[in-house]
C-alpha positions as CSV (number, residue, x, y, z in Angstrom):
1,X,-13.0,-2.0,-6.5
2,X,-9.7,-2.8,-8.0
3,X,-6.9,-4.7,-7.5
4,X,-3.0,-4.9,-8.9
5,X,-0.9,-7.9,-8.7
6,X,1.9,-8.7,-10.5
7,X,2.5,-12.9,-11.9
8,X,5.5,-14.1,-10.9
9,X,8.9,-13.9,-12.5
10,X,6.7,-11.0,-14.9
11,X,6.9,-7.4,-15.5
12,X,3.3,-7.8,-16.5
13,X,1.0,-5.8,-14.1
14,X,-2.3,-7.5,-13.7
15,X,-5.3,-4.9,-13.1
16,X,-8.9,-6.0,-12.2
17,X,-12.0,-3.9,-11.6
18,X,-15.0,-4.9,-10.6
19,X,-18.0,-2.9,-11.0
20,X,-21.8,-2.8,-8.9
21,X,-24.1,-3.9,-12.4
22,X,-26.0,-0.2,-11.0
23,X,-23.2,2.0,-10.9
24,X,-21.5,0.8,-14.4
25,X,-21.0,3.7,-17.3
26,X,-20.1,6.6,-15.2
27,X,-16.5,6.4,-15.5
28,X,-15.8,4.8,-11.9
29,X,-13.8,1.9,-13.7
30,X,-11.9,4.0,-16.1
31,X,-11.1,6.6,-12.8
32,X,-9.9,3.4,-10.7
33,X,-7.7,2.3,-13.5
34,X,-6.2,5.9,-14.1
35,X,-5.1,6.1,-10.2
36,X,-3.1,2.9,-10.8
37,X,-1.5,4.0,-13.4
38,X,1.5,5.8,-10.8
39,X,2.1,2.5,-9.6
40,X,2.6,0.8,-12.6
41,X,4.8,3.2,-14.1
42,X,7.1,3.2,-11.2
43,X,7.1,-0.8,-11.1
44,X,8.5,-0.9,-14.7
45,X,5.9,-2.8,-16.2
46,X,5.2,-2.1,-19.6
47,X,1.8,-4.6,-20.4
48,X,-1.4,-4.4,-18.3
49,X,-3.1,-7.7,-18.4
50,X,-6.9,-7.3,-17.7
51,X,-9.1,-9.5,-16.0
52,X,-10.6,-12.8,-17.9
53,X,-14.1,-11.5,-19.3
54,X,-17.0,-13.3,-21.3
55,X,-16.6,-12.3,-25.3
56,X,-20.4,-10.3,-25.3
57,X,-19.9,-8.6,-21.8
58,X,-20.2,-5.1,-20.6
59,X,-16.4,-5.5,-19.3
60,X,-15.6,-7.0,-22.8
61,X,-17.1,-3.7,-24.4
62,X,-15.0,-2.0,-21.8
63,X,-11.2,-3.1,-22.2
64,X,-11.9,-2.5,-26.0
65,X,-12.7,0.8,-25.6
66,X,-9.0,1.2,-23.1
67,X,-7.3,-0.1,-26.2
68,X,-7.5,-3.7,-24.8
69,X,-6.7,-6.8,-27.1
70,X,-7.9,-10.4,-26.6
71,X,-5.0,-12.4,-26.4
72,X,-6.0,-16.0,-25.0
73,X,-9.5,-17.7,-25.2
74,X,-10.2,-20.4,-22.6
75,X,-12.9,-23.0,-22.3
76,X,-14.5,-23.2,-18.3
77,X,-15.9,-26.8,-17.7
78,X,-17.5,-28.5,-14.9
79,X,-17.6,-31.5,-13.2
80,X,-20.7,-31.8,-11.1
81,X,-20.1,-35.0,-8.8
82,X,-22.8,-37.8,-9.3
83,X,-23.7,-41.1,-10.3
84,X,-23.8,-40.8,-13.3
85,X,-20.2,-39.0,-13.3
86,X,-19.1,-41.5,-11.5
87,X,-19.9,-44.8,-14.2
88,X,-17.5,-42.3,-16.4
89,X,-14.3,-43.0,-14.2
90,X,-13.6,-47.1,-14.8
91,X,-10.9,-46.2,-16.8
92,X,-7.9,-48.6,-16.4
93,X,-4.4,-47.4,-17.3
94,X,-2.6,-48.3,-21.0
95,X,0.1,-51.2,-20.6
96,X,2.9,-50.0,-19.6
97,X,2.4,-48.1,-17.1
98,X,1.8,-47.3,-13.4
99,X,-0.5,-44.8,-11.5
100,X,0.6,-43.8,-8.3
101,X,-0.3,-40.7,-6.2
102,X,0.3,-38.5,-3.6
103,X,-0.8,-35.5,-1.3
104,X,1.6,-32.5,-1.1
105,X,5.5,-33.0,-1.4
106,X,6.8,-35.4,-4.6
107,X,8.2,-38.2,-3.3
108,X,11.7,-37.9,-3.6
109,X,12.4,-41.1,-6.2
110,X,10.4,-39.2,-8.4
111,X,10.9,-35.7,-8.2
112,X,13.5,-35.2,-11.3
113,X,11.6,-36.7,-13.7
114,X,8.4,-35.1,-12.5
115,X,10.1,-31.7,-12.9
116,X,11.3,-32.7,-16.0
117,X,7.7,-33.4,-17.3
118,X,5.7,-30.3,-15.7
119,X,6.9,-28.5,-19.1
120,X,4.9,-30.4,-21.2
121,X,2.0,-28.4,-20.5
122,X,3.6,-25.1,-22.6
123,X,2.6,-27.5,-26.1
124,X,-0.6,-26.5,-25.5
125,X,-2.8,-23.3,-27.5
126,X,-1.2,-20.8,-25.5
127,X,-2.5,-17.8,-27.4
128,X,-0.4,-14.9,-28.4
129,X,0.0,-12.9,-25.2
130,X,3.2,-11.6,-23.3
131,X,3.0,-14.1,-19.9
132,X,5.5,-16.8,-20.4
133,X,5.9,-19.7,-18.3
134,X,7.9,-20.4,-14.6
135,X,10.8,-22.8,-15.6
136,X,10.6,-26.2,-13.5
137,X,13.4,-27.3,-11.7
138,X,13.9,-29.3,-9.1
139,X,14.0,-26.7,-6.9
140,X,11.4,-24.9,-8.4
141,X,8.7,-28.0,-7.7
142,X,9.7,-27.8,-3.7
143,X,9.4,-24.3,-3.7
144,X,6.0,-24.0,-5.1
145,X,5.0,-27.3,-2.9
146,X,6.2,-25.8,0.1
147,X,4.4,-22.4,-0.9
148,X,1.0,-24.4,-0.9
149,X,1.1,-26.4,2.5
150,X,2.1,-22.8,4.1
151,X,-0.8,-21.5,2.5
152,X,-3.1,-24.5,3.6
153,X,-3.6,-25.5,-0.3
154,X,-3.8,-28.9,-0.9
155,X,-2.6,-30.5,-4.0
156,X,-3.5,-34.0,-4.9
157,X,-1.0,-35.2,-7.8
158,X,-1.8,-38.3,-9.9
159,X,1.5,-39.2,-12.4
160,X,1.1,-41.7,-14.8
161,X,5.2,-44.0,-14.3
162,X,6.5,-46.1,-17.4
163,X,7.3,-49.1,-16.4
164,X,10.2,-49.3,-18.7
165,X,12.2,-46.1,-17.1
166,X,10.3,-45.6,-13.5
167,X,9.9,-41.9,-14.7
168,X,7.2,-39.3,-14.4
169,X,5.1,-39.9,-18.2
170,X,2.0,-37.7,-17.2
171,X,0.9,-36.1,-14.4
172,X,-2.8,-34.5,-12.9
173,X,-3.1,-32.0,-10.2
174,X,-6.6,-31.5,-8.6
175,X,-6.2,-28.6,-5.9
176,X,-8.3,-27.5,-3.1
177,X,-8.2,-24.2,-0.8
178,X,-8.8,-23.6,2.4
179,X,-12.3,-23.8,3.9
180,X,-13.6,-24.4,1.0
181,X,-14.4,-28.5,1.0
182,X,-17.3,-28.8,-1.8
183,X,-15.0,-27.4,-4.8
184,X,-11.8,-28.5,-6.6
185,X,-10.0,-27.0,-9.0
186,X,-8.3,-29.2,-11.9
187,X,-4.8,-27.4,-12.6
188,X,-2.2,-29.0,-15.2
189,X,-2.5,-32.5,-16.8
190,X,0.5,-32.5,-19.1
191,X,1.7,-36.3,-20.9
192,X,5.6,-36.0,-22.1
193,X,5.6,-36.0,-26.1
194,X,6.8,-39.9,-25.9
195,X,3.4,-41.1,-23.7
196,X,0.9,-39.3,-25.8
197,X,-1.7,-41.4,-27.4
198,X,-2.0,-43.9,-25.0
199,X,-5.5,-42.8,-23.5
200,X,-3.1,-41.7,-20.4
201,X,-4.7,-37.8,-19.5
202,X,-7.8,-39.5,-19.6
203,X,-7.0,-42.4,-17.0
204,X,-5.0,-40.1,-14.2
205,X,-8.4,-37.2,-14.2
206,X,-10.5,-40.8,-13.9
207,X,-8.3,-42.2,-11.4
208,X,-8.0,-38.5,-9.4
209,X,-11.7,-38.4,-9.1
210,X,-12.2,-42.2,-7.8
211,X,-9.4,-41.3,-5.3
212,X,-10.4,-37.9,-4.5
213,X,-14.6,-38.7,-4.0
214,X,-13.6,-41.9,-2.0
215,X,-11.4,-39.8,0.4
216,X,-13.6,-36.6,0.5
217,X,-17.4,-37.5,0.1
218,X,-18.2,-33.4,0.7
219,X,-16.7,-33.2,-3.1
220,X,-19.7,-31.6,-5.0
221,X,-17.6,-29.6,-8.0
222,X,-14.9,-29.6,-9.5
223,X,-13.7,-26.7,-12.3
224,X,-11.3,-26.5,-14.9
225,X,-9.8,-24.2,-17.5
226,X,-8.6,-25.0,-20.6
227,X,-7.8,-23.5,-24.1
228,X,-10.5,-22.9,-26.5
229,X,-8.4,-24.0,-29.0
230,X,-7.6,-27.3,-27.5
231,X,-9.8,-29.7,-28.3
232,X,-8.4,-32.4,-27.3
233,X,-8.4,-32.3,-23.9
234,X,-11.7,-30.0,-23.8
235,X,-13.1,-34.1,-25.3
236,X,-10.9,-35.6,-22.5
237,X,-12.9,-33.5,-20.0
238,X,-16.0,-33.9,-21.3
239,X,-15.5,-38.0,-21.4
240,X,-15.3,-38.0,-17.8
241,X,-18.3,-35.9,-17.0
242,X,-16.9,-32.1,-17.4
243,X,-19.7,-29.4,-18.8
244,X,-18.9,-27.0,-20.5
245,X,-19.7,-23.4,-18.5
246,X,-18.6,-20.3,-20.2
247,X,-15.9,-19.1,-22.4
248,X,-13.6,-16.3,-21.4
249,X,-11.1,-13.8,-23.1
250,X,-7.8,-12.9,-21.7
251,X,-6.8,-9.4,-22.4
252,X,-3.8,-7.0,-22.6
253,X,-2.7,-3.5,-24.0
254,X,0.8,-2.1,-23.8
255,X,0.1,0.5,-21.0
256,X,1.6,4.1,-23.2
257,X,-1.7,2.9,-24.9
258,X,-3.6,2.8,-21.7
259,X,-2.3,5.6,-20.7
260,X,-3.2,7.6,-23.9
261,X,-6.8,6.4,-23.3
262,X,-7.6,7.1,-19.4
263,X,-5.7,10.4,-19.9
């Protein structure tokens, strides 16, 4: 089976193929990608982007042989709710500031500076590939928030406030999909370039899991990704109970390569 999806605000096509372990290296992935290649033509793109892969698997082995290159290295952690996660969480907040949270919509006192810090996140490792961020705005924030609750997705936010300005310092978002109660999903935790160094990352993932446990007991795993290369939050992770899982490789190849190679 394959799919082909496109990120947004990207000319990027995103392929991935997955294989039945007992009909692998007989061509069937190299034939689904070669059909697709029509499509992507016509759409304008000019980079495939394959699928995340571990570094010493058969797929890795694969997109090298298409002409694939790694481009990005992330770190998979866990967070396997327990007791003895759960003595990792009394983390109180550095002087100075506030934690507040909400479900869903930013409130609207806050929703300026809360756009305004989302872009902190592009300081970290973001390897050397083509994808480039969304710009936040304003308007960006409630379209992406509205997007979400149409979709049934719940975001829980955590944002660390300076006392001092009443603005967005930091901010966590934990998210959960439909149906599917026992597992969360850490997305960004970004601190603006003025917080950092204050211990504040650390205190809004502890506070988002003694809020997020209290209120959903069903809570059994939560899963992050982060850059290989950043170590710094990988030892943020890890200090409040976050394994780590497996390490995948983002890959891409300009597609008049591909197309040399499933031609």
């Amino acid at each position: 089976m394959a799919t082909l999806g496109v990120r947004e605000n990207s000319k990027n096509a995103q392929v991935e193929v997955w294989i039945h372990p007992e009909a692998r290296r007989q061509g069937i992935g190299t034939a689904l990608v070669r059909t697709m290649l029509p499509t992507i033509a016509d759409g304008g793109y000019s980079t495939v982007i394959g699928m995340p892969v571990k570094p010493d698997s058969a797929g890795a082995a694969w997109t090298r042989e298409l002409g694939f290159h790694v481009t990005y290295t992330s770190a998979i952690q866990a967070l396997d709710v327990s007791p003895a996660a759960d003595a990792l969480w009394d983390v109180p907040v550095a002087p100075g500031y506030e934690l507040v949270r909400w479900v869903g919509l930013t409130p609207e006192h806050l929703l300026e500076s809360f756009a305004a810090a989302r872009p902190a996140i592009e300081d970290a490792p973001q390897g050397h590939g083509s994808y480039r961020f969304t710009a936040w705005t304003v308007e960006r924030v409630r379209e992406n928030e509205r997007e979400q609750l149409e979709q049934g997705v719940e975001d829980r936010v955590v944002a660390a406030i300076s006392s001092e300005t009443g603005k967005v310092a930091g901010l966590t978002v934990l998210r959960f999909y439909p149906g599917i109660r026992s597992r969360g999903y850490q997305d960004d935790t970004v601190v603006t370039v003025p917080h950092r160094g204050r211990g504040l990352g650390r205190a809004m993932k502890a506070a988002m899991m003694r809020w997020t446990v209290a209120e959903r007991p069903d809570l059994e795993r939560v899963v992050t990704s982060t850059s290989a290369e950043n170590r710094y939050m990988i030892e943020v992770n890890r200090a409040i109970g976050y394994q780590m899982v497996r390490i995948l490789n983002r890959t891409e190849v300009a597609l008049d390569i591909l197309m040399q190679k499933v031609t």
